[in-house]
C-alpha positions as CSV (number, residue, x, y, z in Angstrom):
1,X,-19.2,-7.7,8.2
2,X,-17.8,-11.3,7.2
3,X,-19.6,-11.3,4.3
4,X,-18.6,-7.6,3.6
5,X,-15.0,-8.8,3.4
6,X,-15.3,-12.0,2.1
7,X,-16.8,-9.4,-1.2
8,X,-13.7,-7.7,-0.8
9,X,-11.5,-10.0,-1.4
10,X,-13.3,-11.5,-4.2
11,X,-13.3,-8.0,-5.6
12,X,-9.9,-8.0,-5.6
13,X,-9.5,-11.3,-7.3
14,X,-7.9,-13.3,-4.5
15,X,-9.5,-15.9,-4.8
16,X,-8.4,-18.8,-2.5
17,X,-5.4,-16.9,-1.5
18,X,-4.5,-15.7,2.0
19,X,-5.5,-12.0,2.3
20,X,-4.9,-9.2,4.6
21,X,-8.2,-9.6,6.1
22,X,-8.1,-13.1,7.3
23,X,-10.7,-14.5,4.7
24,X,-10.2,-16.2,2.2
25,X,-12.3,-16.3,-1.1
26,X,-13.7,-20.0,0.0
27,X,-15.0,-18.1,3.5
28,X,-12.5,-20.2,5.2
29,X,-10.6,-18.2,7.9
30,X,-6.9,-18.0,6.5
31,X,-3.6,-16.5,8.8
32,X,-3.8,-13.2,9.0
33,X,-1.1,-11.5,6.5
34,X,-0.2,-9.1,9.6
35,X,1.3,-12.6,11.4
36,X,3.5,-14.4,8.8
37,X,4.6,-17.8,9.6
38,X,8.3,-18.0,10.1
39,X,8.8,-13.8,10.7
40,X,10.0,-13.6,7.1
41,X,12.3,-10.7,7.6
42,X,10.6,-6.9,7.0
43,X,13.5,-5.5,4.5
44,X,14.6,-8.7,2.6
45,X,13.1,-9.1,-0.7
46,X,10.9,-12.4,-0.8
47,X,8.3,-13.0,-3.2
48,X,4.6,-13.6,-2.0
49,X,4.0,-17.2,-1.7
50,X,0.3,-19.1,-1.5
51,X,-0.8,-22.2,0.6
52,X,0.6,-24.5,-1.6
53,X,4.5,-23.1,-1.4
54,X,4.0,-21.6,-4.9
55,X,3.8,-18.2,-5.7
56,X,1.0,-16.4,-5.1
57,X,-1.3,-16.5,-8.0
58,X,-2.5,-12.6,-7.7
59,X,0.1,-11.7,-7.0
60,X,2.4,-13.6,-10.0
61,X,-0.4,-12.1,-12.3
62,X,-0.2,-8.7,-11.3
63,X,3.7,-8.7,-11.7
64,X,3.5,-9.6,-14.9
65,X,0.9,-7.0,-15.8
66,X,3.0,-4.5,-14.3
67,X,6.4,-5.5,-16.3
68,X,4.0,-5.2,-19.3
69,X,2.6,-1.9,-18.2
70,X,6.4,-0.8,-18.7
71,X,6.3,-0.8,-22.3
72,X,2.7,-0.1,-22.6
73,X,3.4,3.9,-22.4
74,X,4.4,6.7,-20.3
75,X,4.2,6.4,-16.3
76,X,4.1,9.9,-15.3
77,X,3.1,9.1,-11.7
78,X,3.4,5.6,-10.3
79,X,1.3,4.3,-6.9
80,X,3.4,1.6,-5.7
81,X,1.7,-0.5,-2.2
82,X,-0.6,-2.9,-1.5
83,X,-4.6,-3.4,-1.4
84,X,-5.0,0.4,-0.1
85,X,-3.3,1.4,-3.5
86,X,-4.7,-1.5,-5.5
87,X,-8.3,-0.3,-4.6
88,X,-7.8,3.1,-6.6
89,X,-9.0,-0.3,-9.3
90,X,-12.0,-0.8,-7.6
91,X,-13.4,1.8,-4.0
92,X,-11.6,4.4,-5.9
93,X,-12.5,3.8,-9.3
94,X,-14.6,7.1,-9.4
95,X,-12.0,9.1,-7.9
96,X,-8.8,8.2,-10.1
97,X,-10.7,9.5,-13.4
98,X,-10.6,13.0,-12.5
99,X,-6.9,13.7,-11.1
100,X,-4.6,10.8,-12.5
101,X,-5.1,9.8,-16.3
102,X,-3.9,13.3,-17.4
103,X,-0.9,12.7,-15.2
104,X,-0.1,9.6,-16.9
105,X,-0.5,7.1,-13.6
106,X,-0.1,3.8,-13.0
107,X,-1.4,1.5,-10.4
108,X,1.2,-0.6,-8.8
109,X,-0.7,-2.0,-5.9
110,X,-1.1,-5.7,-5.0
111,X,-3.4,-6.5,-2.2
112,X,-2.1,-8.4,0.7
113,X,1.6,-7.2,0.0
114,X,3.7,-6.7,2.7
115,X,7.4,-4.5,2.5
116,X,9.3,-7.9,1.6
117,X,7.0,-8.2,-1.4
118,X,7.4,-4.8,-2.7
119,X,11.2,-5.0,-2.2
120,X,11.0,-8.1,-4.1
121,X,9.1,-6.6,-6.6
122,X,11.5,-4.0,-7.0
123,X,14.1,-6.2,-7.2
124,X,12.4,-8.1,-10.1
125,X,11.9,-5.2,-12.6
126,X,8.9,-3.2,-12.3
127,X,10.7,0.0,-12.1
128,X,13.1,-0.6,-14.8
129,X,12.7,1.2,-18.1
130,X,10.7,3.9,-16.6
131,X,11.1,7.8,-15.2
132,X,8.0,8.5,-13.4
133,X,7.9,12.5,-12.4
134,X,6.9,11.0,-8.9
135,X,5.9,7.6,-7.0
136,X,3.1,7.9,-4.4
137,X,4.5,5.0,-2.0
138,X,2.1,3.7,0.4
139,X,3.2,0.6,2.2
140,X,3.7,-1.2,5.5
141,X,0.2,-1.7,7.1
142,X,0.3,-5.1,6.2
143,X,3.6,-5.8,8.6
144,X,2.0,-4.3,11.4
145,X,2.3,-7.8,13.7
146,X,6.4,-6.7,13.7
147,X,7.6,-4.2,15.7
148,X,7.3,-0.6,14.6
149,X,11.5,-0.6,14.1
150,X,11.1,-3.4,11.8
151,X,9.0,-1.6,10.0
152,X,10.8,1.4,9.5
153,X,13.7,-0.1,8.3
154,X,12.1,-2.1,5.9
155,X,10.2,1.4,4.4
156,X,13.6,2.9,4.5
157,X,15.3,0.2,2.6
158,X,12.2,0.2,-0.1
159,X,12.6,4.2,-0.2
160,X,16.9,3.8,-0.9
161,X,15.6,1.1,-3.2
162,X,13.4,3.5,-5.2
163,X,16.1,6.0,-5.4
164,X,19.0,3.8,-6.8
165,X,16.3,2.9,-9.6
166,X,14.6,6.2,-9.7
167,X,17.6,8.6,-9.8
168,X,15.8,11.5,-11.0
169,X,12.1,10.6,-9.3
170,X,10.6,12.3,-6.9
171,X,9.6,10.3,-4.3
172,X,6.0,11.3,-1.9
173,X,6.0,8.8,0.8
174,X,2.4,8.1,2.2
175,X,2.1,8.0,6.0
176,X,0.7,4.7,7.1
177,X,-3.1,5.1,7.1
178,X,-5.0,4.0,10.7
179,X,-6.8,1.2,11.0
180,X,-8.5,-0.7,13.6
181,X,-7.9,-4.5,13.6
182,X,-8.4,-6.2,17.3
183,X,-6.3,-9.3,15.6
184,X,-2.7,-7.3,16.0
185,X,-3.6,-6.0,19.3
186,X,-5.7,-3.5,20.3
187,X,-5.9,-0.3,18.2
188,X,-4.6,1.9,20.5
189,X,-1.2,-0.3,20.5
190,X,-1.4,-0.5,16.9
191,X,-2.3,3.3,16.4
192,X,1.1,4.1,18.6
193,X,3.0,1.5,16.5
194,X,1.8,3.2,12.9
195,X,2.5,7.0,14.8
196,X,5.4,5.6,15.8
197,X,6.4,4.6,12.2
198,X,5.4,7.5,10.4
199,X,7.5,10.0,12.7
200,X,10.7,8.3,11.3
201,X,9.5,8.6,8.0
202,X,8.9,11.8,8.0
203,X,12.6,12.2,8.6
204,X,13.2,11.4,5.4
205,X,11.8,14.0,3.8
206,X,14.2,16.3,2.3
207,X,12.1,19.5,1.8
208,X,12.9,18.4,-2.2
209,X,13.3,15.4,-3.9
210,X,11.3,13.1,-1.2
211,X,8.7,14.2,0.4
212,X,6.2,12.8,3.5
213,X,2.4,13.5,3.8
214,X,0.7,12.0,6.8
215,X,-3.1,12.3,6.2
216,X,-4.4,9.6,8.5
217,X,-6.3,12.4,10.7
218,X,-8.5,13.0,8.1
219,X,-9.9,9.7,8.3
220,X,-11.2,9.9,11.8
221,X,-14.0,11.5,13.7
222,X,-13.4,14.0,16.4
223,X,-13.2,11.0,18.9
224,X,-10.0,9.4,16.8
225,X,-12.5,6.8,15.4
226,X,-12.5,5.6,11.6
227,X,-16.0,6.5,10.7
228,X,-17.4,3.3,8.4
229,X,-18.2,5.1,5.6
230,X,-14.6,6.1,5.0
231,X,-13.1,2.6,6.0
232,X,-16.0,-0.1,6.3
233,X,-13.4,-2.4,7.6
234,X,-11.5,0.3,9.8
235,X,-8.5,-0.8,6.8
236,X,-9.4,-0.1,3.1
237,X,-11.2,3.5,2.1
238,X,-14.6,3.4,0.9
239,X,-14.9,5.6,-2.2
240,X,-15.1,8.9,0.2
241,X,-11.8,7.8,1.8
242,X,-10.4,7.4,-1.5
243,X,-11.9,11.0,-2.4
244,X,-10.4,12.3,1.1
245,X,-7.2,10.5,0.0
246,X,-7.0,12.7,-3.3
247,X,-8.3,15.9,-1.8
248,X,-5.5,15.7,0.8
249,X,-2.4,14.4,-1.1
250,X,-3.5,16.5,-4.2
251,X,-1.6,19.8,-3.4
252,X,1.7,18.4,-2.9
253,X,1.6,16.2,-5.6
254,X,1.0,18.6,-8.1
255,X,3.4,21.0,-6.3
256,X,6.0,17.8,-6.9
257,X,5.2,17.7,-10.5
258,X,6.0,21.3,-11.5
């Protein structure tokens, strides 16, 4: 299983950086992204900084890539999150080819990011110049070491965010997927927290212009488990839980885009 992750984050191109799963790309255990030093507020911007105080080299690089993606072409759908989204790139690979090039998509996902980073992100131009039909916004797994509230308010600030810039957008927010991780507690606790969290975001949707789709029971097993060959790691999808990802959001995502 270490080496398993330790893959995964190299597959992701972290390198030496501090990653969601508490490996870092030198096998050295890192802090856990789900506990960040200091409690850098949940819903004020900050940018994602590495070891060193500097920002975050993946993180830095995939900015810029997605400021250039701007001008690069249409963005008929954008996925905007973190390592869940980004691995469409890589566990999902297979899967994205057959739904989302003819829908003009683009990939917004940086692994490790937690709601501060994507507000920051925000903040710092990657939705300017563009009108996406929809964004498929997936975020908040990686703040699950604060408490459920925080959480929720930092989603909620992201999703009034997206709509200041995105006036004309429509907005299908993703229900936080399970995941088992014994570092932020048990799963049981940390299931309740993510229930918890996706039964105020589901508030939010208006029946029209923003939507909510909670598919996380279709990644467990009739005894609420997370089967390993949907998550390996009980956290990313495999390529079937990126194909059970597709299969479930598909229909009201294409209902959105009419």
């Amino acid at each position: 299983m270490k080496r398993w992750r330790l893959l995964l984050a190299i597959g992701l191109g972290l390198g030496n950086l501090t990653w969601v799963s508490g490996v870092r790309g030198d096998g050295a255990t890192a802090a856990p992204a789900t506990q960040p030093a200091g409690r850098q507020p949940a819903d004020v911007a900050a940018p994602k900084l590495g070891p060193d105080g500097q920002l975050d080299h993946h993180f830095k690089l995939k900015h810029e890539e997605f400021l250039q993606r701007r001008s690069q072409g249409k963005i008929g759908v954008l996925f905007l999150g973190d390592s869940i989204t980004e691995g469409w790139n890589w566990w999902g690979k297979t899967v994205w080819p057959k739904y989302y090039p003819q829908l003009d998509a683009a990939n917004f996902g940086i692994g490790g990011d937690q709601t501060q980073h994507v507000l920051w992100r925000i903040e710092n131009g990657e939705l300017d110049g563009i009108s996406p039909k929809v964004v498929v916004l997936l975020i908040g797994t990686n703040n699950i070491g604060y408490p459920a509230d925080e959480i929720l308010k930092a989603d909620e600030k992201i999703v009034q965010e997206i709509r200041e810039k995105l006036p004309q957008t429509k907005l299908l927010i993703m229900g936080i997927f399970p995941r088992a991780d014994k570092r932020a507690g048990s799963p049981p606790l940390m299931q309740a927290k993510i229930k918890k969290v996706n039964q105020g975001l589901a508030t939010l949707d208006d029946g029209d212009k923003t939507r909510f789709l909670d598919i996380g029971e279709k990644f467990l097993d009739a005894d609420g488990n997370i089967p390993r060959e949907i998550m390996a790691d009980s956290l990313h999808p495999t390529t079937k839980g990126y194909q059970i990802w597709a299969d479930a959001m598909n229909p009201l995502l294409n209902e959105m885009l009419r």
